[in-house]
C-alpha positions as CSV (number, residue, x, y, z in Angstrom):
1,X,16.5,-5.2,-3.7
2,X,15.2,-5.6,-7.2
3,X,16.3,-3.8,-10.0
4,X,12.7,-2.7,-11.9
5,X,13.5,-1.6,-15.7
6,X,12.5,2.1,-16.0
7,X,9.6,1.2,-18.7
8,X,8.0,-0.8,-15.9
9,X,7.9,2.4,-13.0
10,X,4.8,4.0,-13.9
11,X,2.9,0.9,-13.6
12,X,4.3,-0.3,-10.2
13,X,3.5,2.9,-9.2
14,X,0.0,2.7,-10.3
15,X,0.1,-0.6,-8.2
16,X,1.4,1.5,-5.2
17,X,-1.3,3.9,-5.5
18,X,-3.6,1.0,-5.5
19,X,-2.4,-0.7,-2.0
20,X,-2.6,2.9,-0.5
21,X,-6.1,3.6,-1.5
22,X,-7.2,0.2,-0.4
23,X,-4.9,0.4,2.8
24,X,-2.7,-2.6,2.3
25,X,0.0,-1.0,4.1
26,X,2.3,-4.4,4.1
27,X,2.1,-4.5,0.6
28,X,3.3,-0.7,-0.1
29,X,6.2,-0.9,2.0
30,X,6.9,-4.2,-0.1
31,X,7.4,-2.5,-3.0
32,X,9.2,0.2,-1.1
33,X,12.1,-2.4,-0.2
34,X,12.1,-4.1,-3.7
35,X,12.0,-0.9,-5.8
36,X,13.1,2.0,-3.3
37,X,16.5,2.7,-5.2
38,X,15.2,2.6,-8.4
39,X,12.6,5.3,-7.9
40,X,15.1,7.5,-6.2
41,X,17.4,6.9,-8.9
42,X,15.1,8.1,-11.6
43,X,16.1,11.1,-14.0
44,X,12.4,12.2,-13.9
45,X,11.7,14.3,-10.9
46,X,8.1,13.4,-11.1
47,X,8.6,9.8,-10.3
48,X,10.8,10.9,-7.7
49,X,8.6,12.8,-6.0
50,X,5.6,10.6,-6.5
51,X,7.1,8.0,-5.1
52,X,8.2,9.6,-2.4
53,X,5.2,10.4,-1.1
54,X,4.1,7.0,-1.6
55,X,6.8,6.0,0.9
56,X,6.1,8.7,3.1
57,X,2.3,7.8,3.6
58,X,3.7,4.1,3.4
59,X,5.9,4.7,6.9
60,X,2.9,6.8,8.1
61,X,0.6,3.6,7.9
62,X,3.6,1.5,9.1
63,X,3.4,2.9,12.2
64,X,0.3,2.8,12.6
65,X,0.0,-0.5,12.3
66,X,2.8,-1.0,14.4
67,X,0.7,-0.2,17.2
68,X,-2.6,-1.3,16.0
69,X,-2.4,-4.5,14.2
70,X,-1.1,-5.8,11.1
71,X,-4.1,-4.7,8.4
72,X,-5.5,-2.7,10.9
73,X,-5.9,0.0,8.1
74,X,-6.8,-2.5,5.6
75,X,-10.2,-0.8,3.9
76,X,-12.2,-4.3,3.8
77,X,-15.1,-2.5,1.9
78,X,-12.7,-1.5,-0.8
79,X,-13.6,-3.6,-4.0
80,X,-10.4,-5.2,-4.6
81,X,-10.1,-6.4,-1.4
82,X,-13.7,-7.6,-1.8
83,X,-12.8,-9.6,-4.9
84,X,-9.5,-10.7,-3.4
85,X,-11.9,-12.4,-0.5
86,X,-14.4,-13.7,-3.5
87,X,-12.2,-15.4,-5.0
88,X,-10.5,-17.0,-1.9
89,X,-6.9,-15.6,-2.4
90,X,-7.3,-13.7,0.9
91,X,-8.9,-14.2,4.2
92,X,-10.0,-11.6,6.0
93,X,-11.0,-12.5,9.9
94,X,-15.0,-12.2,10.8
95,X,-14.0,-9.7,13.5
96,X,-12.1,-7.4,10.8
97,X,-15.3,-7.6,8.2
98,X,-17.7,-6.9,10.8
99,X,-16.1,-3.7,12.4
100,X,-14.4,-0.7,10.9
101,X,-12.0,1.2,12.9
102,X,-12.9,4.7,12.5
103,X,-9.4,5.7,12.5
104,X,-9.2,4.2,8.5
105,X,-9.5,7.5,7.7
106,X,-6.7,9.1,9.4
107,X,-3.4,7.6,7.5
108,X,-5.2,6.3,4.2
109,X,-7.3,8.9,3.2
């Protein structure tokens, strides 16, 4: 596990917020393992509790996918992900573009 300088926590939590809302559940629980003990280490109850309900939605999504697919809750509309895509960093299969689950809702919302 990383150590992540305290200065640096709000904006890796920003980036946290930012997988969750475009579903890129991998990616949270990444910075779950890397940063985990530095969050819950924090004096500031705030980041504490922010992050962990980052990690509890993350472990909701986890299992999801568990069952349903890697990036099966991956929001492919989401514009990051769009521009990730653009510019060729990601690939996204034809099959995922083309058909939403309807069940993106239900862990990512």
């Amino acid at each position: 596990m990383r150590r992540l300088p305290e200065a640096q926590q709000e904006s890796v939590l920003d980036a946290m917020d930012l997988a969750l809302d475009r579903g890129s559940f991998p990616c949270l629980q990444s910075f779950i393992e890397d940063y985990g003990r530095d969050f819950l280490e924090n004096p500031s109850a705030s980041v504490r509790e922010r992050f962990i309900a980052l990690q509890v939605a993350g472990d909701e999504g986890a299992e999801y996918e568990n069952v349903h697919g890697r990036y099966s809750l991956l929001k492919v509309d989401h514009p990051f992900n769009r521009e990730l895509v653009a510019k060729g960093i990601v690939e996204m299969p034809a099959m995922q573009l083309a058909t939403q689950s309807s069940d993106l809702g239900t862990v990512a919302a």
